[in-house]
PDB file of N, CA, C, O and CB in Angstrom:
ATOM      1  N   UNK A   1      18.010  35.005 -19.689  1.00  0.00           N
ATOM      2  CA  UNK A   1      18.981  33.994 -19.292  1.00  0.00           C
ATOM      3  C   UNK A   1      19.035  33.952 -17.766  1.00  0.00           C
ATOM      4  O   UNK A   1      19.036  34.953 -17.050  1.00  0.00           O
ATOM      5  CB  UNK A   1      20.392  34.294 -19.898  1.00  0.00           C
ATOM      6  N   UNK A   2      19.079  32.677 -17.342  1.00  0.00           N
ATOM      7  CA  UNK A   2      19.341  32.699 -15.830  1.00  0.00           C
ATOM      8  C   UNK A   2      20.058  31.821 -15.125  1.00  0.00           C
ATOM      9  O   UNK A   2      19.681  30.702 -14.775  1.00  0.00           O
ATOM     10  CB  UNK A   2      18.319  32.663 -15.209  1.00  0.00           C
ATOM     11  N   UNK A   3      21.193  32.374 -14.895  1.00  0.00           N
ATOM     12  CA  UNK A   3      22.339  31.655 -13.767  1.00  0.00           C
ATOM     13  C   UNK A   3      21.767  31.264 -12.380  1.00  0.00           C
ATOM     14  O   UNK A   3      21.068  32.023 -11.710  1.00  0.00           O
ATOM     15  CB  UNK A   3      23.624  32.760 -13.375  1.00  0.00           C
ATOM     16  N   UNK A   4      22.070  30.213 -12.068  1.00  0.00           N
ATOM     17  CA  UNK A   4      22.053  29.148 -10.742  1.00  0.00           C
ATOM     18  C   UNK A   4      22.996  30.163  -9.808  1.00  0.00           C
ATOM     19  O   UNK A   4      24.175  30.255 -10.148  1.00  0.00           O
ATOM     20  CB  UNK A   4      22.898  27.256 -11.069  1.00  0.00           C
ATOM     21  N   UNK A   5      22.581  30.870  -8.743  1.00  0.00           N
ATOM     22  CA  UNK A   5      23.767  31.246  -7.603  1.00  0.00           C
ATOM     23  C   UNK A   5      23.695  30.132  -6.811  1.00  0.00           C
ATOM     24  O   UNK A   5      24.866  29.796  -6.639  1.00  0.00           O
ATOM     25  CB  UNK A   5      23.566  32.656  -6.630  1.00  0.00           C
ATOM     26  N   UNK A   6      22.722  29.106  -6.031  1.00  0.00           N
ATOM     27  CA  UNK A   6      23.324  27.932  -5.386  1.00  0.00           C
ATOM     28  C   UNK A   6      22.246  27.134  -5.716  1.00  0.00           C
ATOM     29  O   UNK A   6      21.631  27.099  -6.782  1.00  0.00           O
ATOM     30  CB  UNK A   6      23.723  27.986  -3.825  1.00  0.00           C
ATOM     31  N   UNK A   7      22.078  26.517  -4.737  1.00  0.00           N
ATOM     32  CA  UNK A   7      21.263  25.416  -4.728  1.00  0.00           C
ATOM     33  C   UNK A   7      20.986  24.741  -2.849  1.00  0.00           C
ATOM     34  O   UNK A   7      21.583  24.941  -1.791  1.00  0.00           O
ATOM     35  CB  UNK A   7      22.151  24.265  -5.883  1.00  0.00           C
ATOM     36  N   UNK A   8      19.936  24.018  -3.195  1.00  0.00           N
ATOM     37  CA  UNK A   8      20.029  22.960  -1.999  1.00  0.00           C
ATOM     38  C   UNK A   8      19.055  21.824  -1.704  1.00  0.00           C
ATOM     39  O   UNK A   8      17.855  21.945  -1.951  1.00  0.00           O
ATOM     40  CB  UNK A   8      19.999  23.669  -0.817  1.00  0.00           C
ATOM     41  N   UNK A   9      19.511  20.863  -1.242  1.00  0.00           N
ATOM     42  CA  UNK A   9      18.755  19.921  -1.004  1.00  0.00           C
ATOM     43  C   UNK A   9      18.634  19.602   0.216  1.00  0.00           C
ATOM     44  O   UNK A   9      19.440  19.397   1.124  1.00  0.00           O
ATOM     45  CB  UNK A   9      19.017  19.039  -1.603  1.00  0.00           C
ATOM     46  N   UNK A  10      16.712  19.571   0.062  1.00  0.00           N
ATOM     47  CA  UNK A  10      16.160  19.397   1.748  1.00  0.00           C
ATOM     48  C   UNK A  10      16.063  18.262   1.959  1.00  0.00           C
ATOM     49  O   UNK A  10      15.952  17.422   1.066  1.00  0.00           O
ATOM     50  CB  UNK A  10      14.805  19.941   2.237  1.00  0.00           C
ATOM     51  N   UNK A  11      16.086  17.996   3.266  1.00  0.00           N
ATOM     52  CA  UNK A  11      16.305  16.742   4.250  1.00  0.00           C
ATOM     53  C   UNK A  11      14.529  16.361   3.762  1.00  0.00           C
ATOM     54  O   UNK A  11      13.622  17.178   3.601  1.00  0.00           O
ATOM     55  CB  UNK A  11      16.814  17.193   6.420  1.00  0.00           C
ATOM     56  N   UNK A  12      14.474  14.900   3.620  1.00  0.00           N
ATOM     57  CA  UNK A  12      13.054  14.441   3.541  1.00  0.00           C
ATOM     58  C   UNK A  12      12.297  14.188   4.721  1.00  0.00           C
ATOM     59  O   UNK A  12      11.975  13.083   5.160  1.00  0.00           O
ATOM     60  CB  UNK A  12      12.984  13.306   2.850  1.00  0.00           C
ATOM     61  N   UNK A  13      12.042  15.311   5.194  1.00  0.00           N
ATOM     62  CA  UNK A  13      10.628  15.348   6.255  1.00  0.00           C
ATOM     63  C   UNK A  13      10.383  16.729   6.033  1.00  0.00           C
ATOM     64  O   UNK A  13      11.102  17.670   5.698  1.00  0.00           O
ATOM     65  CB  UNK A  13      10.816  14.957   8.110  1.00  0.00           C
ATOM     66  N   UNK A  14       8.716  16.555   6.412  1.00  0.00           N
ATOM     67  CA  UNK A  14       8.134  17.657   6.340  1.00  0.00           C
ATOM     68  C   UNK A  14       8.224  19.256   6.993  1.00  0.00           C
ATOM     69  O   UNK A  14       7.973  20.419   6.676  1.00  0.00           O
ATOM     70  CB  UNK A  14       7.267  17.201   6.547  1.00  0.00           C
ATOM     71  N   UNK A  15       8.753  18.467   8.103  1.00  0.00           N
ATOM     72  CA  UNK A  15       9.072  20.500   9.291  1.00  0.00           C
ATOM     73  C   UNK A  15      10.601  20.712   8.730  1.00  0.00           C
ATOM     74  O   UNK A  15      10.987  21.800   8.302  1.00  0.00           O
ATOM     75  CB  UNK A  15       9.239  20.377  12.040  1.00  0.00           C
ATOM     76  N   UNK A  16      11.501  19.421   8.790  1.00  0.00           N
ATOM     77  CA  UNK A  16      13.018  19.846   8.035  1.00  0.00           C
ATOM     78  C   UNK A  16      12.577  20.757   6.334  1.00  0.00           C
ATOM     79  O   UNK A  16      12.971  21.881   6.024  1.00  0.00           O
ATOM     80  CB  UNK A  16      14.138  17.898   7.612  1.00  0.00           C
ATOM     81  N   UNK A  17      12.078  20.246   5.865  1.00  0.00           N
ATOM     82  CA  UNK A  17      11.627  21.260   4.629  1.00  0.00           C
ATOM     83  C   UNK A  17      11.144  22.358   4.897  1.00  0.00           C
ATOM     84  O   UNK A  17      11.665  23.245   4.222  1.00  0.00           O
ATOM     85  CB  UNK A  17      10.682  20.823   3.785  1.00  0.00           C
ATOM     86  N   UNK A  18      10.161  22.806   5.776  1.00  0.00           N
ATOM     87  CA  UNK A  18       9.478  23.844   5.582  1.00  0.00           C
ATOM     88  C   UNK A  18      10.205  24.576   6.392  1.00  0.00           C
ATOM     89  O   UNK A  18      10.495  25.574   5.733  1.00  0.00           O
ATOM     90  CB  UNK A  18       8.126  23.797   5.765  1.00  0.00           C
ATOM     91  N   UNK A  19      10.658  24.659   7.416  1.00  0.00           N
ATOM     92  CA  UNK A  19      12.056  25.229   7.984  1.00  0.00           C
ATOM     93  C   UNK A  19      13.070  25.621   6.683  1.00  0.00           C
ATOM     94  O   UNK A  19      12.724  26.740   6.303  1.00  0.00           O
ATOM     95  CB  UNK A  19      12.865  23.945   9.026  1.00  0.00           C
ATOM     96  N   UNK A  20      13.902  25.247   6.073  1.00  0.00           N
ATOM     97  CA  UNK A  20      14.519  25.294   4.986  1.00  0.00           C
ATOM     98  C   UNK A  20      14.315  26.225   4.138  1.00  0.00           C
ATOM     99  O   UNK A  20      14.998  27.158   3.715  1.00  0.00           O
ATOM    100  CB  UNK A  20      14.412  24.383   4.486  1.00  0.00           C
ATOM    101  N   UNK A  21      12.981  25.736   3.890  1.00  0.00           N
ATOM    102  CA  UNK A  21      12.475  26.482   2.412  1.00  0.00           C
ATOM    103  C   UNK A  21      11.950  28.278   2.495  1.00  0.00           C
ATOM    104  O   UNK A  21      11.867  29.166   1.646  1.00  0.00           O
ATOM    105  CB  UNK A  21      10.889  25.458   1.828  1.00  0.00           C
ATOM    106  N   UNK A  22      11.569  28.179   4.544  1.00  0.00           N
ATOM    107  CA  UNK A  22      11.122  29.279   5.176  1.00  0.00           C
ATOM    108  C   UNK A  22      12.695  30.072   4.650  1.00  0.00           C
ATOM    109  O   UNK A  22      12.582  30.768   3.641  1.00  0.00           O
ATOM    110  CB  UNK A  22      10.646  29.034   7.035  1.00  0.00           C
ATOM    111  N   UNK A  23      13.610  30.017   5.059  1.00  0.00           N
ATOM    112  CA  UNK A  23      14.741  30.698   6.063  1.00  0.00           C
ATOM    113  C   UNK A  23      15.527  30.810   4.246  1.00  0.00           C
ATOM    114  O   UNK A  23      16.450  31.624   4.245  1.00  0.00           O
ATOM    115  CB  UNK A  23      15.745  29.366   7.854  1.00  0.00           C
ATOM    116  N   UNK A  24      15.355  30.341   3.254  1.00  0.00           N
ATOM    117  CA  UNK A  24      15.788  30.479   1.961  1.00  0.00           C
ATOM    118  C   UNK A  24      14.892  31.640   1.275  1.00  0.00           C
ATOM    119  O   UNK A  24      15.372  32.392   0.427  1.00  0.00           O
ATOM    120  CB  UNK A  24      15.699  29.081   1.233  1.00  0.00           C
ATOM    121  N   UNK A  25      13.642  31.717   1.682  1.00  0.00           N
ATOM    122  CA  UNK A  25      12.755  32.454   1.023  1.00  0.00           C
ATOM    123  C   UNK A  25      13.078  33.879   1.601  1.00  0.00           C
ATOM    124  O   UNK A  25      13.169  34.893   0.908  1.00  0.00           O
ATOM    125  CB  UNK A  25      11.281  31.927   1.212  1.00  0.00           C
ATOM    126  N   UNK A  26      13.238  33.819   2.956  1.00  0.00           N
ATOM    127  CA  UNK A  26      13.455  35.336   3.760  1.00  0.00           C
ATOM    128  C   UNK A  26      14.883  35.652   3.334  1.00  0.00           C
ATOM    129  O   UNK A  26      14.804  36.761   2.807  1.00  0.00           O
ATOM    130  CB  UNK A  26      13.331  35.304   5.670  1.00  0.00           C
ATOM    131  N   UNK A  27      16.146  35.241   3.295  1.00  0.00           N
ATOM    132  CA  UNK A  27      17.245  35.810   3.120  1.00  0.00           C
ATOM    133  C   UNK A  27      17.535  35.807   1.922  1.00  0.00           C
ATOM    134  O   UNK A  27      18.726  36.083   1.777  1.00  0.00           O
ATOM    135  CB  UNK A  27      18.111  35.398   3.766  1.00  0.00           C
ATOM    136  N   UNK A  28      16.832  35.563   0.661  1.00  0.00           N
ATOM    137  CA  UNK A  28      16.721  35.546  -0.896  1.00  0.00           C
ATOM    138  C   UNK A  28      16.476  37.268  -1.468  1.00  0.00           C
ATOM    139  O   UNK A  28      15.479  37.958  -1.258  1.00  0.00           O
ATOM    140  CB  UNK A  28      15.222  34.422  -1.357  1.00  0.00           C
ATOM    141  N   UNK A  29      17.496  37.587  -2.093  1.00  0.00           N
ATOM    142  CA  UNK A  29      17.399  39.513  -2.746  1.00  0.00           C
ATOM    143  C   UNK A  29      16.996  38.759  -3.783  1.00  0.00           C
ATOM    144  O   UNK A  29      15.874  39.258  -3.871  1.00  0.00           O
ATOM    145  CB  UNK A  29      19.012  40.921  -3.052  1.00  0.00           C
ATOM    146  N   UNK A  30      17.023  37.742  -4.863  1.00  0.00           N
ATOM    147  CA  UNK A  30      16.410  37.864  -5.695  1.00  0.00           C
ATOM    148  C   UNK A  30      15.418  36.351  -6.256  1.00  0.00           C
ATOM    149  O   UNK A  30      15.131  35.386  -5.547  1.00  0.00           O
ATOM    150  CB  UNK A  30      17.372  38.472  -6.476  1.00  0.00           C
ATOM    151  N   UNK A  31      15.134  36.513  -7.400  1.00  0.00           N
ATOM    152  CA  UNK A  31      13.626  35.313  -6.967  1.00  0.00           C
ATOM    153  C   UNK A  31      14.196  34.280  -6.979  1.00  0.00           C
ATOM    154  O   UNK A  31      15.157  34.093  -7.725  1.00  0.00           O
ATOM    155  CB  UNK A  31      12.191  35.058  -8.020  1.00  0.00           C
ATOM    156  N   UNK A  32      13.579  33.063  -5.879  1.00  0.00           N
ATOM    157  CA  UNK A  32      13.697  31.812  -5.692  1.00  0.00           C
ATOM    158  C   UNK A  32      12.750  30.763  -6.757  1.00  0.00           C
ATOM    159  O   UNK A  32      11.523  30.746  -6.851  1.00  0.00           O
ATOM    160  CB  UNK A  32      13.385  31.699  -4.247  1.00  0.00           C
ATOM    161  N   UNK A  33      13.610  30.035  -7.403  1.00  0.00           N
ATOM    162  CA  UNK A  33      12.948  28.860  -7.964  1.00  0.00           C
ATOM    163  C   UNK A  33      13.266  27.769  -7.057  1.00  0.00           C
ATOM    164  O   UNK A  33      14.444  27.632  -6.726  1.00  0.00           O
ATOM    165  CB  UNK A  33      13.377  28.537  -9.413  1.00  0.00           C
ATOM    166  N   UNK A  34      12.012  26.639  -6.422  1.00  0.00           N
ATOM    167  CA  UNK A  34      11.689  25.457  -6.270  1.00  0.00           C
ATOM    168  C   UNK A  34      11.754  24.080  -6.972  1.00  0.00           C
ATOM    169  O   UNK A  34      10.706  23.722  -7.509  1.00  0.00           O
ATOM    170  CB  UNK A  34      10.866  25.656  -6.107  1.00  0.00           C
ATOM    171  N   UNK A  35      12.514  23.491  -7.030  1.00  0.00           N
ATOM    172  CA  UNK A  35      11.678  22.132  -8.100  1.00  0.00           C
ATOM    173  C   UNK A  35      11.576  21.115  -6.767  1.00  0.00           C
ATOM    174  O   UNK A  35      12.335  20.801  -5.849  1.00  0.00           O
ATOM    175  CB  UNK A  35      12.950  21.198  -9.844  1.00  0.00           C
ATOM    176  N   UNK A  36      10.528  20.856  -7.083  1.00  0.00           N
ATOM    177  CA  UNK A  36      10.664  19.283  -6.152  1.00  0.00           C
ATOM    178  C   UNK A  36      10.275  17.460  -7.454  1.00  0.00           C
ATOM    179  O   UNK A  36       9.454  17.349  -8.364  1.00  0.00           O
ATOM    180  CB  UNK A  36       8.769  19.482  -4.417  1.00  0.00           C
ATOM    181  N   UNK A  37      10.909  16.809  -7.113  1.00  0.00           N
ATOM    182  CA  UNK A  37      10.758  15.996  -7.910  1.00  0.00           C
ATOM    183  C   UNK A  37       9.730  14.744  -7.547  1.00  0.00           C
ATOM    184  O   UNK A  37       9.532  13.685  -8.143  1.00  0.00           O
ATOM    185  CB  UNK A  37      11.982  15.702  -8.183  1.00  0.00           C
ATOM    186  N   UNK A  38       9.289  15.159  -6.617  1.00  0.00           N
ATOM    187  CA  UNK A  38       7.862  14.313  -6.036  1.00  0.00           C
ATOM    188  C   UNK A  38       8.943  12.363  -5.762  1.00  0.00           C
ATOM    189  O   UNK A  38      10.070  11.983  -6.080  1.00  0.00           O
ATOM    190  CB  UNK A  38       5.942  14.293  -8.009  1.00  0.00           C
ATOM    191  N   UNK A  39       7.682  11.664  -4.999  1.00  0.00           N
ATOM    192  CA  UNK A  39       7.878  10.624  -5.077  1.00  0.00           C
ATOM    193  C   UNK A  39       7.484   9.697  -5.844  1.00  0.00           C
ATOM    194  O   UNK A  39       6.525  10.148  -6.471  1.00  0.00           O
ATOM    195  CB  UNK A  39       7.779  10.430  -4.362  1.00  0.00           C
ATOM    196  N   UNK A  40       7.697   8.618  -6.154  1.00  0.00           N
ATOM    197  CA  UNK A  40       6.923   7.483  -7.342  1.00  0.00           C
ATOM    198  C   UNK A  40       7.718   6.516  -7.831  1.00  0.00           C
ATOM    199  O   UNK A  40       8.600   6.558  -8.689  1.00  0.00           O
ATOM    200  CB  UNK A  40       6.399   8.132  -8.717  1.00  0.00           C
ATOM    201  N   UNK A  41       7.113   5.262  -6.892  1.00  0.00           N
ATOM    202  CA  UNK A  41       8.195   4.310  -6.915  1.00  0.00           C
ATOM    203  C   UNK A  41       7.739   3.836  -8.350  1.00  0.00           C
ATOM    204  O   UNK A  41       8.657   3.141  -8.787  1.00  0.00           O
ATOM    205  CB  UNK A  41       8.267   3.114  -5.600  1.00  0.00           C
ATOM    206  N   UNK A  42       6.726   3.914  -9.259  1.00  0.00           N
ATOM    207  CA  UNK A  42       6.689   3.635 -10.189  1.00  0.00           C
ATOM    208  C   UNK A  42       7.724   4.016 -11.288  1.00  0.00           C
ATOM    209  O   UNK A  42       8.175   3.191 -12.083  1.00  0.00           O
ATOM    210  CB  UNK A  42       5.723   3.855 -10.282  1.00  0.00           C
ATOM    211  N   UNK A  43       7.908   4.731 -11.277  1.00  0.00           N
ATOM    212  CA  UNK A  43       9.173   5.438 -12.312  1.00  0.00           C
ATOM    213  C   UNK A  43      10.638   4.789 -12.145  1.00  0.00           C
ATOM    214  O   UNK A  43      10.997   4.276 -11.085  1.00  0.00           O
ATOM    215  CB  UNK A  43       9.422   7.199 -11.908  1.00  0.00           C
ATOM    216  N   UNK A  44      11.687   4.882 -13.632  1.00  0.00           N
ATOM    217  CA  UNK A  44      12.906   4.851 -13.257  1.00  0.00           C
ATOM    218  C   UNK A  44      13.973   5.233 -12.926  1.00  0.00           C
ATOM    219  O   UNK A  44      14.956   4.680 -12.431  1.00  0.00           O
ATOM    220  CB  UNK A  44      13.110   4.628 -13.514  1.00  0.00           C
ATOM    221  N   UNK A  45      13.605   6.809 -13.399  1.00  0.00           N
ATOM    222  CA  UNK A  45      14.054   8.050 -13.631  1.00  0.00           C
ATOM    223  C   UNK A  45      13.347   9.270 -12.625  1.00  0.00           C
ATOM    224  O   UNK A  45      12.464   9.069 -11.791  1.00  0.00           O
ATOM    225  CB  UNK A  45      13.800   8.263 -15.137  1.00  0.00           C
ATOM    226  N   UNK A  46      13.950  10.494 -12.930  1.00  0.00           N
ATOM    227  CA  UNK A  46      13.336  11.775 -12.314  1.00  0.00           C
ATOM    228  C   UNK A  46      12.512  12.037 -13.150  1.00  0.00           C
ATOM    229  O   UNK A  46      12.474  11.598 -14.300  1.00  0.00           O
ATOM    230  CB  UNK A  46      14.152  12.957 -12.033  1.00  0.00           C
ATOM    231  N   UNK A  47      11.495  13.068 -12.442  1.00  0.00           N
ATOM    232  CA  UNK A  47      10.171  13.172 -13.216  1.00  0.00           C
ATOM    233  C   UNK A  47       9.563  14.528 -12.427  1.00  0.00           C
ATOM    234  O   UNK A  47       9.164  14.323 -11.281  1.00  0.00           O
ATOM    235  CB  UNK A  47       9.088  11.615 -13.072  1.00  0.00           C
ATOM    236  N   UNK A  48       9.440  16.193 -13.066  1.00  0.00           N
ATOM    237  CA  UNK A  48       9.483  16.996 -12.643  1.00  0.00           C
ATOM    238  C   UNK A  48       8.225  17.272 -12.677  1.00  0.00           C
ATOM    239  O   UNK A  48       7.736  17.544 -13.774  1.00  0.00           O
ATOM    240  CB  UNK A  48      10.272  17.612 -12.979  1.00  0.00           C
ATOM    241  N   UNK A  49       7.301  17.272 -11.366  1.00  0.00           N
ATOM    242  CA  UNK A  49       6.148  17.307 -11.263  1.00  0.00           C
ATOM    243  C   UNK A  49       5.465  18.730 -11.535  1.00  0.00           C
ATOM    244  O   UNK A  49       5.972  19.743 -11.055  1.00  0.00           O
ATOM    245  CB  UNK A  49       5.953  16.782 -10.116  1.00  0.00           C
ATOM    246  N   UNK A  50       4.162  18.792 -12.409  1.00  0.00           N
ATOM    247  CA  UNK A  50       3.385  19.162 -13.014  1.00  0.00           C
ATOM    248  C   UNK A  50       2.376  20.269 -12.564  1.00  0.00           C
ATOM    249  O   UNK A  50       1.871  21.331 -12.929  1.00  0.00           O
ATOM    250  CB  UNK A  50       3.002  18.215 -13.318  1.00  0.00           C
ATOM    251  N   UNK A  51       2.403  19.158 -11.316  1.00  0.00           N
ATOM    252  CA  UNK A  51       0.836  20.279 -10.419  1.00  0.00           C
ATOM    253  C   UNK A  51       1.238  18.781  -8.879  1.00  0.00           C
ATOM    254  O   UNK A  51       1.591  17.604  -8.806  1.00  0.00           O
ATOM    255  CB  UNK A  51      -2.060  20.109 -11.847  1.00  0.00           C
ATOM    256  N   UNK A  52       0.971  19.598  -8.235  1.00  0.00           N
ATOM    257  CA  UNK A  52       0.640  18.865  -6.607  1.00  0.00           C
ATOM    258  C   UNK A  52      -0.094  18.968  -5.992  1.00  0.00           C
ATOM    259  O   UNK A  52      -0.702  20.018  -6.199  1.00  0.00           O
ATOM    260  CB  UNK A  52       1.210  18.970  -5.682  1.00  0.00           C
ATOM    261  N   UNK A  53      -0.589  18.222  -4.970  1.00  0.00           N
ATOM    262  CA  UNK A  53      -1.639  17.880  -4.406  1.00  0.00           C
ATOM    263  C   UNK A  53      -0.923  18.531  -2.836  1.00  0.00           C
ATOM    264  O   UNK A  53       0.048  19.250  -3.071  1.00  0.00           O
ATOM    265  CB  UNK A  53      -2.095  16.138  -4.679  1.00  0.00           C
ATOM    266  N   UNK A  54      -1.207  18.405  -1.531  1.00  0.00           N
ATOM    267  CA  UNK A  54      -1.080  19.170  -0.426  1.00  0.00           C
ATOM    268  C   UNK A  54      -1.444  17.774   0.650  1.00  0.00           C
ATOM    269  O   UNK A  54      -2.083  17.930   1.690  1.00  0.00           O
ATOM    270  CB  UNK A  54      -2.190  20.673  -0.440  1.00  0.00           C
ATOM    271  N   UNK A  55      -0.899  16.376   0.177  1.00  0.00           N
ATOM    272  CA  UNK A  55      -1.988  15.314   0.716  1.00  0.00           C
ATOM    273  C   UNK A  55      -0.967  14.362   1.212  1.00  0.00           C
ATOM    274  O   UNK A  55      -0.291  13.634   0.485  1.00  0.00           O
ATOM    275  CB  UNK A  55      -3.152  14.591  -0.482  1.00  0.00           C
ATOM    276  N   UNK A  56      -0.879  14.448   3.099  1.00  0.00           N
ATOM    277  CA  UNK A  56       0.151  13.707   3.521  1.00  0.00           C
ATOM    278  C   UNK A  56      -0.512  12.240   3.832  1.00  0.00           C
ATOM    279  O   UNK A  56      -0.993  11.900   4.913  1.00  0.00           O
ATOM    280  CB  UNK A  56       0.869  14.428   4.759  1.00  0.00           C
ATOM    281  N   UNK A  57      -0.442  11.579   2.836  1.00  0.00           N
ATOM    282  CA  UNK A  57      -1.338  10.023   3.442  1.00  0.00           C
ATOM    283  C   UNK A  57       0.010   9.195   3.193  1.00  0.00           C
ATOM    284  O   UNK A  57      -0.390   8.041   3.042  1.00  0.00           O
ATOM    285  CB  UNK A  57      -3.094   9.241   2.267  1.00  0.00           C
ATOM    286  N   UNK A  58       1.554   9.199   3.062  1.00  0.00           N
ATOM    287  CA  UNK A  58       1.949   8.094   3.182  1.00  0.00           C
ATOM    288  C   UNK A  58       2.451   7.123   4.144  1.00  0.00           C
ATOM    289  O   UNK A  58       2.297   7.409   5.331  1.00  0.00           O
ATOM    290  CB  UNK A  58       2.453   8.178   2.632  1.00  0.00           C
ATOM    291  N   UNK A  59       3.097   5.885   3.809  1.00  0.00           N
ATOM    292  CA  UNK A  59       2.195   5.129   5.038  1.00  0.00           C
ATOM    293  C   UNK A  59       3.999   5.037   5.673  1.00  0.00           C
ATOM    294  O   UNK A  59       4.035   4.860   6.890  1.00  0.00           O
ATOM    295  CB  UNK A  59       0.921   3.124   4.549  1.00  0.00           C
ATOM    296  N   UNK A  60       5.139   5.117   5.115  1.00  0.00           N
ATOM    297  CA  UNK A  60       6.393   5.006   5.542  1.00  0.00           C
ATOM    298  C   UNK A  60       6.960   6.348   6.477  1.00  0.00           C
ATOM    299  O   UNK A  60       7.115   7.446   5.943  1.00  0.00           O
ATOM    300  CB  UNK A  60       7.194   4.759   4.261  1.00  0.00           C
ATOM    301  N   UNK A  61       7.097   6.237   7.173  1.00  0.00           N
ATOM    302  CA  UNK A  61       7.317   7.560   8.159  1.00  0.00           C
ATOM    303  C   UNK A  61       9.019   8.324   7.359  1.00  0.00           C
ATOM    304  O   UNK A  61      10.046   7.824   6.900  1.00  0.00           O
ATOM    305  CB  UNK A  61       7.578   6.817  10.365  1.00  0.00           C
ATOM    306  N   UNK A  62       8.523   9.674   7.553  1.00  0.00           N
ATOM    307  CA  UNK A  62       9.959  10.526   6.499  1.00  0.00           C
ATOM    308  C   UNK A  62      10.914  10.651   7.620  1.00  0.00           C
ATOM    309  O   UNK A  62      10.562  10.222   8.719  1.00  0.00           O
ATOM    310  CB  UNK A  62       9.624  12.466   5.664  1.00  0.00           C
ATOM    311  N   UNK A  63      11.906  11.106   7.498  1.00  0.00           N
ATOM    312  CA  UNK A  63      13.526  11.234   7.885  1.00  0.00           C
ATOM    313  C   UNK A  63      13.652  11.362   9.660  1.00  0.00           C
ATOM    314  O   UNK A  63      14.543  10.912  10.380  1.00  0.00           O
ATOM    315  CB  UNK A  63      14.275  12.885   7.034  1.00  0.00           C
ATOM    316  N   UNK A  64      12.241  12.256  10.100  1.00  0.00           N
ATOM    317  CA  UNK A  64      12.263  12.828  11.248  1.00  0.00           C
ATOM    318  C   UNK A  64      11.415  11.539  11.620  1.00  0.00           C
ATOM    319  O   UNK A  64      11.321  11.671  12.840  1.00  0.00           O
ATOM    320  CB  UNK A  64      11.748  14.423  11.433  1.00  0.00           C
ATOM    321  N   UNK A  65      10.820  10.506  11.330  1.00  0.00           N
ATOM    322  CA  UNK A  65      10.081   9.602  12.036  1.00  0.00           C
ATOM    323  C   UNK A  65       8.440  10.077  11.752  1.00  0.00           C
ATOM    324  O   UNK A  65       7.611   9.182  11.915  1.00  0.00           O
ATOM    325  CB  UNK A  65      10.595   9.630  13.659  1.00  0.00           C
ATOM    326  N   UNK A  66       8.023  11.191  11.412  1.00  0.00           N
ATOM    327  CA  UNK A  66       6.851  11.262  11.370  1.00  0.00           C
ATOM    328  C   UNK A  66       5.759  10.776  10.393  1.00  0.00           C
ATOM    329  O   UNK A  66       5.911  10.876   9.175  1.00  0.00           O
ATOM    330  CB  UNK A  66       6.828  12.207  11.498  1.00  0.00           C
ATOM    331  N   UNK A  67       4.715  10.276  10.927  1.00  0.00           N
ATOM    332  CA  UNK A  67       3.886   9.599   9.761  1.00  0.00           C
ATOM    333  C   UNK A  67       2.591  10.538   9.909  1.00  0.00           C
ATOM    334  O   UNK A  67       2.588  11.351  10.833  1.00  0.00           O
ATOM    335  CB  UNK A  67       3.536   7.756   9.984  1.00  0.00           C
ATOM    336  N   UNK A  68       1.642  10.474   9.158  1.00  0.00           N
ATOM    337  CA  UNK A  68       0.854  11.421   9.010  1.00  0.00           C
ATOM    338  C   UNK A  68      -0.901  10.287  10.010  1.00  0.00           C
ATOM    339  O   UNK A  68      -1.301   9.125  10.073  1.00  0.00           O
ATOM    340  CB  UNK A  68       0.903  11.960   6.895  1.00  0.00           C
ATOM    341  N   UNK A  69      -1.307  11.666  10.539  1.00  0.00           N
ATOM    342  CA  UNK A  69      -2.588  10.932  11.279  1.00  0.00           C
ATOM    343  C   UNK A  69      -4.039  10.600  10.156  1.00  0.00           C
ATOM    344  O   UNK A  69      -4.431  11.320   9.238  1.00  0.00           O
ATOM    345  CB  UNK A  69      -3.156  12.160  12.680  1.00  0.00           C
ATOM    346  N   UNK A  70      -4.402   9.760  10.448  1.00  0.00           N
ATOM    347  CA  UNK A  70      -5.139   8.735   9.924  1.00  0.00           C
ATOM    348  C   UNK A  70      -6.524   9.454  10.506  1.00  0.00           C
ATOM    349  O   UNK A  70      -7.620   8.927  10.317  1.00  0.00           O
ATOM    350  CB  UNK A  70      -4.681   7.091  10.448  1.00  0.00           C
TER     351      UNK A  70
END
């Protein structure tokens, strides 16, 4: 059985996440679960992704302004 002690939701850009996810992982005594729910404007709903790819090609710049180089 496993109880939720918190939670959090990261800001959508890439260094605001990995900052985040860094500084959660180091001050964590016990194991951290991740979900990310990916993007996909196709869908209507949430949709808890499967397997991921590592592939910054989109073309709308995230929260911090950054778009990925071409």
């Amino acid at each position: 059985k496993f109880q939720v002690l918190s939670h959090t939701v990261l800001e959508t850009s890439g260094e605001g996440s990995k900052q985040a996810l860094a500084s959660l992982k180091e001050c964590s005594e016990t194991p951290v679960v991740f979900l990310h729910f990916g993007v996909n404007a196709g869908i209507k709903g949430f949709e808890l992704e499967s397997r991921a790819f590592n592939v910054a090609d989109f073309r709308v710049p995230d929260e911090r302004g950054w778009t990925p180089k071409r």
